[in-house]
N, C-alpha and C positions, 0 to 999 in steps of 0.2 A: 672767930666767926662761926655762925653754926651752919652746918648744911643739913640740907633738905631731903628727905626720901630719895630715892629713884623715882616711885612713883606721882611724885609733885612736884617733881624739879621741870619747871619749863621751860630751860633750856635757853638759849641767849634769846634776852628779850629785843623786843623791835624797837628802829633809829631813833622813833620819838619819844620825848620821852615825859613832855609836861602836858603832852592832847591826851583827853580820854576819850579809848578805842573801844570799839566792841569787841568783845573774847565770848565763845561758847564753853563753857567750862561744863565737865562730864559729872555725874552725879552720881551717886549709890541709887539702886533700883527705887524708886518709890521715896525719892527721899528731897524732892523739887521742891516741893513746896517749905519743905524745912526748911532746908537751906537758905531760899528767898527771904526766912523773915529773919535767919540770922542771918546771912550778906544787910537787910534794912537797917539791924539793930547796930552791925559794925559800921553805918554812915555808907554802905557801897551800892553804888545804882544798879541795880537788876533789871532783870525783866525775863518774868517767866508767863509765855503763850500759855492761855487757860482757855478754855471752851467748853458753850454749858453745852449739857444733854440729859437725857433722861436714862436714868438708870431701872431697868428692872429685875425686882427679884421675885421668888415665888407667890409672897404673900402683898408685896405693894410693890409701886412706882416713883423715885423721887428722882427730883431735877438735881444736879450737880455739877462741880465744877472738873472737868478732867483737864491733866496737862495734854498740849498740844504733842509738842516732841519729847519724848521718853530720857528721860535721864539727863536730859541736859537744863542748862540755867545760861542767859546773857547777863555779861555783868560789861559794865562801861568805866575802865576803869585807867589808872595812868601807871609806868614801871614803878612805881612805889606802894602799889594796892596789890599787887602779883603774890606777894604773902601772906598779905592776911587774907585772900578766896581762897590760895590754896590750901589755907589749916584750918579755914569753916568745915566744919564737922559736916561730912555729906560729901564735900568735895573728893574728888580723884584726880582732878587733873584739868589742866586748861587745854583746849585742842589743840595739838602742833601740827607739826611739817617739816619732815629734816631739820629736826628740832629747835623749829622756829614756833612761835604760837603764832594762831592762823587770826591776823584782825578781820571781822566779818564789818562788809560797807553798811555805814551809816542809812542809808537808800534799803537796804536789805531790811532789816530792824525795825526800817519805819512800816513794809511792808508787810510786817508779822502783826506791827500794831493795827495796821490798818481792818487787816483781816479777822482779827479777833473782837477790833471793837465792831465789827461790822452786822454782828449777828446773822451770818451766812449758814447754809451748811457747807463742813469743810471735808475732805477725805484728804487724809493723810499717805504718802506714797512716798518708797524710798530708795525708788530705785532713779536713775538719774533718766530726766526726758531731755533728748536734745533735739529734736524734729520739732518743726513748729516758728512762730515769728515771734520776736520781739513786741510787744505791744506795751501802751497807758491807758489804764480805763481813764473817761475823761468823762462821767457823771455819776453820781449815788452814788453809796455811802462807802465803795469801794473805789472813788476818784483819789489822784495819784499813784496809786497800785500800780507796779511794772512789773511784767512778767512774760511769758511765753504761750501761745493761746495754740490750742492743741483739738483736732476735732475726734469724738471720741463716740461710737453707736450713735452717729446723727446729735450727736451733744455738742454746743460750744462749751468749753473749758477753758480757764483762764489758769495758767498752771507758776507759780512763782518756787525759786528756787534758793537754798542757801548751801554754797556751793561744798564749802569748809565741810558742811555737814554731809554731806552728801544727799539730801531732805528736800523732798517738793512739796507743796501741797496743791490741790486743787478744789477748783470750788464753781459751782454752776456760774455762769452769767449771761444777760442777755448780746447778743454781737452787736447791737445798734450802742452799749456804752464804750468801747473798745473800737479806739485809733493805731495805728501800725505807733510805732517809738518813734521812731524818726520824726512823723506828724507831726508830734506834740511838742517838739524841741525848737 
């Protein structure tokens, strides 16, 4: 049997074992995007948050694609895929917990997607917000979105959290699309 690094051994995998889970798996600096299309190329589901923006330098301006969260990559994956993320070149490690890996909820994930496909502006924040309500946006193009709505210099902010990560984001929104959680259930 061979074994694995220290630094990619993820340590006893979770009860389930034929559902695929979401895992945050940590990256080499600047090295997300790679990864992503080797995770593609070996059949494994990813998902790396990307957001445009405009880039400027001295001489011009061009639109671009930047990753959302730094070094990290989602992959959805079942305990039989756990080795091949780990030895995609790029990879370091799947996020643990008392050396368990940490599944991030389904619910969370969709929320990233949501937000990315939403063409908002986003600010990125990471340190942990826990003040604030539960809330569901309940129209446009950020409907489904669940998060935590936070008032910030006369701002509404709608702030979403993944917790594994320790990672928020937040992003403007109007307060007439935003019902309390409870409401919407």
């Amino acid at each position: 049997m061979t074994s694995l690094p220290n630094h990619i051994n993820p340590g006893p995998l979770p009860v389930v074992s034929g559902k695929r889970v979401w895992y945050a798996a940590y990256t080499h600096f600047r090295a997300e995007k790679r990864v992503a299309r080797e995770l593609s190329k070996r059949g494994i589901e990813n998902f790396l948050p990307l957001y445009k923006t405009i880039k400027q330098w001295s001489d011009r301006k061009k639109k671009v694609e930047e990753v959302l969260i730094r070094s990290y990559i989602f992959v959805h994956i079942t305990r039989k895929e756990f080795l091949p993320v780990l030895t995609t070149t790029g990879v370091m490690t799947i996020i643990h917990f008392s050396g368990k890996p940490v599944p991030i909820p389904d619910w969370q994930i969709q929320n990233l997607k949501i937000v990315v496909g939403a063409n908002v502006p986003i600010t990125g924040n990471i340190h942990e917000l826990t003040k604030g309500r539960e809330v569901l946006i309940n129209r446009g193009s950020l409907q489904g979105l669940r998060g935590t709505i936070l008032r910030v210099k006369g701002h509404h902010k709608i702030v979403i959290s993944i917790q594994a990560l320790n990672y928020s984001l937040s992003i403007d929104i109007d307060p007439a699309f935003v019902e309390t959680a409870d409401a919407g259930v």
